[in-house]
NUTORVO-470359 format. One record per atom (N, C-alpha, C): x, y, z; residue in one letter. Coordinates in steps of 0.02 Angstrom, whole numbers, padded with zeros to 5 digits, always signed. Layout:
BEGIN
XYZA;...
***
This chain:
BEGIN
-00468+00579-00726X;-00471+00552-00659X;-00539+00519-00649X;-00521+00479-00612X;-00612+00451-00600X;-00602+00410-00519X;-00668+00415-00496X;-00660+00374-00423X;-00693+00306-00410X;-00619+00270-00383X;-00637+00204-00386X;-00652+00187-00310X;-00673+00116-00295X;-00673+00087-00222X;-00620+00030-00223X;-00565+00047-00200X;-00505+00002-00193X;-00490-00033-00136X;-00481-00117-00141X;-00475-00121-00079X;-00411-00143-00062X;-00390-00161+00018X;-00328-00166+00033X;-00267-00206+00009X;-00222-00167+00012X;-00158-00222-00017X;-00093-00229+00024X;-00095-00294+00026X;-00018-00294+00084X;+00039-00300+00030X;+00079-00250+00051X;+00147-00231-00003X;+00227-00251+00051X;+00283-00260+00026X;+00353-00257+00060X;+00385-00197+00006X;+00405-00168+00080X;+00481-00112+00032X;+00509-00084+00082X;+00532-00017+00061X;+00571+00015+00087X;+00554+00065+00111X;+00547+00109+00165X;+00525+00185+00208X;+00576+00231+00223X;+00547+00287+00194X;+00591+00348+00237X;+00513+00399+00251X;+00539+00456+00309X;+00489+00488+00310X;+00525+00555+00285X;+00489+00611+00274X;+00483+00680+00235X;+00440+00705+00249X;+00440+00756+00205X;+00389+00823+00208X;+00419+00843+00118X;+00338+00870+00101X;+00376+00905+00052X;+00416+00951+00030X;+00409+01004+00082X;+00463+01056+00097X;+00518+01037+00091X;+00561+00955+00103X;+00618+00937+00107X;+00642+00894+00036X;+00580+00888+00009X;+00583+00855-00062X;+00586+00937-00112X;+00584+00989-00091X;+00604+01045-00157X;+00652+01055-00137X;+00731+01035-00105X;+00778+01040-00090X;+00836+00990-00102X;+00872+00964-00150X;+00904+00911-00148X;+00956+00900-00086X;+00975+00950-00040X;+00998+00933+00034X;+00990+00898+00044X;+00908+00881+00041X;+00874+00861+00094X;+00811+00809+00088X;+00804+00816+00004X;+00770+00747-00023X;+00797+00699-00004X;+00730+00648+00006X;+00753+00560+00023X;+00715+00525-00043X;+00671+00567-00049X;+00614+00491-00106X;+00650+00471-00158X;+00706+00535-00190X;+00758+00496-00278X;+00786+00428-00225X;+00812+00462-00183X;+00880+00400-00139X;+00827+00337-00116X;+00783+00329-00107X;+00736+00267-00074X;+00725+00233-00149X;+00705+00269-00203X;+00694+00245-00263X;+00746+00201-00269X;+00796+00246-00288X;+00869+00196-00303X;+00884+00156-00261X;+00890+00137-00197X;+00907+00112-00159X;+00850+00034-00177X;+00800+00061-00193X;+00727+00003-00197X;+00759-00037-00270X;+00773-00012-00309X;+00810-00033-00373X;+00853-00067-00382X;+00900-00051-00326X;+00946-00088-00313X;+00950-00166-00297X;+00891-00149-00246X;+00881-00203-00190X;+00821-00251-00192X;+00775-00208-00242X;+00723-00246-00261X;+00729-00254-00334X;+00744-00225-00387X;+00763-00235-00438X;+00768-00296-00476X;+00837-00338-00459X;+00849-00383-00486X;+00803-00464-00477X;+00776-00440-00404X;+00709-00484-00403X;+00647-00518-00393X;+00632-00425-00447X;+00560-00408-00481X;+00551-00474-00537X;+00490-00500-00548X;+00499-00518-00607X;+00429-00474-00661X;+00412-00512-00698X;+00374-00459-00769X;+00286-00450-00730X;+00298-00502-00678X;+00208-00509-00658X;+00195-00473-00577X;+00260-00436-00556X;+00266-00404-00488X;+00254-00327-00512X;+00213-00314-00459X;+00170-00241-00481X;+00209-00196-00427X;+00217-00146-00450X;+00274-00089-00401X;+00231-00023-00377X;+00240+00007-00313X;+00208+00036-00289X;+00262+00102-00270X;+00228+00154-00230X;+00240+00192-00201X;+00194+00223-00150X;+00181+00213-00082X;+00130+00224-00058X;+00158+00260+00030X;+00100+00315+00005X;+00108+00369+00061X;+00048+00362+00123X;+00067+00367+00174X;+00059+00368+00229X;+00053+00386+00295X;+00030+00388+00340X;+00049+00411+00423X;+00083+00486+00405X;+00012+00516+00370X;+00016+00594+00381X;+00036+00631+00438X;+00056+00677+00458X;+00067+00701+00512X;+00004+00762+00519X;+00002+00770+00466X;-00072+00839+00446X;-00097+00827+00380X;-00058+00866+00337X;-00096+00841+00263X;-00030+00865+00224X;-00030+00907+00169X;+00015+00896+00125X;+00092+00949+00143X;+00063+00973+00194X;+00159+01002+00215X;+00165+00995+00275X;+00125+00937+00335X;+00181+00915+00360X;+00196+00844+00353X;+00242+00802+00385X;+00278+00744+00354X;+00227+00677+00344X;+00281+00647+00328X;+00222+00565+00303X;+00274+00521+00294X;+00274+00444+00277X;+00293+00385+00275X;+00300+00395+00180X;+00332+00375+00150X;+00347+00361+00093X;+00393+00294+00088X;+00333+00231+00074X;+00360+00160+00058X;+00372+00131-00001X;+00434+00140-00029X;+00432+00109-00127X;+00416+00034-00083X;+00392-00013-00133X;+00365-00054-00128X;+00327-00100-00181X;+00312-00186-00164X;+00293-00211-00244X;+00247-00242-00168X;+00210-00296-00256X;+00159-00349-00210X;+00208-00410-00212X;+00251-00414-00226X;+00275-00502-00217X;+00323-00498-00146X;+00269-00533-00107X;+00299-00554-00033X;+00347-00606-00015X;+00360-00622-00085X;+00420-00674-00076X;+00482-00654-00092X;+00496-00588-00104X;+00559-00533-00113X;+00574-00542-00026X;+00640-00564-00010X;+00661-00530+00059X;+00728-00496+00037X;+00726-00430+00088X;+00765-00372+00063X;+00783-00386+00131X;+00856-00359+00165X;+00854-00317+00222X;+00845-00246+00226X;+00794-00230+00290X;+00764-00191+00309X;+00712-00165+00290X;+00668-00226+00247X;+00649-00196+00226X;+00553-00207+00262X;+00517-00183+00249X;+00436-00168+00319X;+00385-00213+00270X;+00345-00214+00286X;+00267-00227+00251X;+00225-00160+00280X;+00168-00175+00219X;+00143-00104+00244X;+00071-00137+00187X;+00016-00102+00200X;-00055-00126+00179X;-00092-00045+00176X;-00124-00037+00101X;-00161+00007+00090X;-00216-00017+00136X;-00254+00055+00137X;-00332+00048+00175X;-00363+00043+00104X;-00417-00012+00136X;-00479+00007+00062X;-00508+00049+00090X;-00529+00078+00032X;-00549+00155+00023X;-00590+00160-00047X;-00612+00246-00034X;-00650+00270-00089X;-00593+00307-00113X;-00566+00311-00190X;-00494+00341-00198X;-00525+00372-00258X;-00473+00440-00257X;-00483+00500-00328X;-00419+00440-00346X;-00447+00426-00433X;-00358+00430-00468X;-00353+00455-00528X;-00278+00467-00526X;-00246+00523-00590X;-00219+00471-00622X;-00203+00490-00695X;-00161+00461-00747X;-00116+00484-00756X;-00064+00478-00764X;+00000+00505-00811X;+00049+00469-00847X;+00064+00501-00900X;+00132+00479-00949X;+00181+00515-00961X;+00227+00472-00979X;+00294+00516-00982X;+00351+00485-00933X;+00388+00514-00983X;+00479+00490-00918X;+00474+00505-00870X;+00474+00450-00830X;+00492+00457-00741X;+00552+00475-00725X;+00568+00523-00659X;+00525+00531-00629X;+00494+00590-00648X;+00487+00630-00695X;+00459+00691-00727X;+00375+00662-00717X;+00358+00619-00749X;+00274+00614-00768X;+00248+00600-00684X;+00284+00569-00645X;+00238+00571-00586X;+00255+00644-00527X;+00315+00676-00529X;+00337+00746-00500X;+00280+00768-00546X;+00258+00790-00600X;+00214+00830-00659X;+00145+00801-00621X;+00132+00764-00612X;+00057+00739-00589X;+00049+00744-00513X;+00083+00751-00470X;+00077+00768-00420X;+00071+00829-00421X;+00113+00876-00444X;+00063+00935-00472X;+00008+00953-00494X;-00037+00909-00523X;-00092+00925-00542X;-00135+00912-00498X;-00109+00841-00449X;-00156+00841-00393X;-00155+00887-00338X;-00109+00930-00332X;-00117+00974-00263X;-00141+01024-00295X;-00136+01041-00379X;-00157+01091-00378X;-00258+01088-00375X;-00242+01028-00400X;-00337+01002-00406X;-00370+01000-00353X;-00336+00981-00289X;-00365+00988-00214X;-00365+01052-00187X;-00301+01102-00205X;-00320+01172-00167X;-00363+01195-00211X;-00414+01183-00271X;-00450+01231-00299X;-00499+01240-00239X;-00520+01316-00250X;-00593+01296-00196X;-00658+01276-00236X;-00651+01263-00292X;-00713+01213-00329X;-00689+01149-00327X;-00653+01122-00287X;-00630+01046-00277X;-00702+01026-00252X;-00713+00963-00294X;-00771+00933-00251X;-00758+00890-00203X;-00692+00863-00209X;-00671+00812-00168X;-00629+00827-00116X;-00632+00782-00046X;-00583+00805+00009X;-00532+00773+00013X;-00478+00759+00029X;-00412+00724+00045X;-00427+00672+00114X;-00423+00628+00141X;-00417+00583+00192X;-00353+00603+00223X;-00308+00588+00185X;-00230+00593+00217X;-00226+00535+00248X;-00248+00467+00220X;-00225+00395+00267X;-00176+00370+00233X;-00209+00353+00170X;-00161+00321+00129X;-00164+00340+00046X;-00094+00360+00011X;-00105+00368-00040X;-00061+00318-00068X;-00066+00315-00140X;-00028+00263-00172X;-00018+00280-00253X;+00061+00268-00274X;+00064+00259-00322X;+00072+00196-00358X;+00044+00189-00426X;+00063+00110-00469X;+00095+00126-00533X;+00152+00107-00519X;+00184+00114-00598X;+00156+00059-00646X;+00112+00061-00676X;+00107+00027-00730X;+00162-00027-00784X;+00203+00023-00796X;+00256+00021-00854X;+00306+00079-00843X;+00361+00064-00886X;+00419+00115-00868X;+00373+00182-00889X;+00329+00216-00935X;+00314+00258-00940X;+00243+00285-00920X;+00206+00234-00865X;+00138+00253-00842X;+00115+00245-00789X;+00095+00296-00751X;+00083+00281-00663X;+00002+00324-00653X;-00023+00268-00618X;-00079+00284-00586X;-00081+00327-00507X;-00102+00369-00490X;-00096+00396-00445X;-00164+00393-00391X;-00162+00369-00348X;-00240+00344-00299X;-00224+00395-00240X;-00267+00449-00246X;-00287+00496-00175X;-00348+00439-00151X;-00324+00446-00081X;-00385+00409-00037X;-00448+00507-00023X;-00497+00456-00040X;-00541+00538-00035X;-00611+00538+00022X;-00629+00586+00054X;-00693+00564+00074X;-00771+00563+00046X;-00788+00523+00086X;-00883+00485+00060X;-00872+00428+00032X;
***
């Protein structure tokens, strides 16, 4: 992990809101169904130079109660129906690496980040404004906690 200064990005996609409590439940998960649905609808036209996102949002508290979850790319010339714009904050951001089959490597790394923030030797604090994921490639995603200082 290392901390970068990232600045803002205006993205188009798709929103549902959650909690994680409702993502360890397939009842009641939305983020697989927004994925697919984004695949669907944004999918066919992505092309090789459109960068794909996942970016969290409009915390309600911090990590158990709800938030905005927007799949999302940078090419603003995709029109979907229904689908929002939405713009990271620049920020000072923790980010994680991971590899591996999705969605396993980024569920697996989000684990490491909550577990890395509840340590109480965390040096770093959570913001809770905006987080974001970047899939790289089918097998590599960057993970950006917005952090404080």
């Amino acid at each position: 992990m290392q901390i970068k200064q990232l600045k803002s990005m205006s993205l188009t996609g798709l929103k549902v809101r959650t909690c994680n409590a409702n993502e360890m439940n397939t009842d009641t998960a939305k983020i697989a169904n927004l994925w697919q649905t984004f695949g669907q609808k944004y999918g066919p036209k992505l092309t090789a130079d459109t960068k794909v996102y996942g970016v969290y949002t409009n915390y309600e508290t911090d990590m158990t109660g709800d938030f905005d979850v927007i799949a999302c790319c940078d090419d603003k010339n995709i029109k979907v129906a229904d689908s929002i714009n939405v713009a990271t904050k620049e920020s000072r951001y923790l980010v994680f690496n991971g590899k591996g089959e999705m969605p396993d490597a980024v569920i697996d790394l989000w684990g490491e980040i909550w577990q890395y923030f509840s340590s109480e030797d965390c040096a770093h604090q959570r913001t809770y404004t905006s987080d974001f994921e970047y899939y790289k490639n089918d097998s590599e995603v960057e993970i950006a906690i917005a952090i404080k200082g």
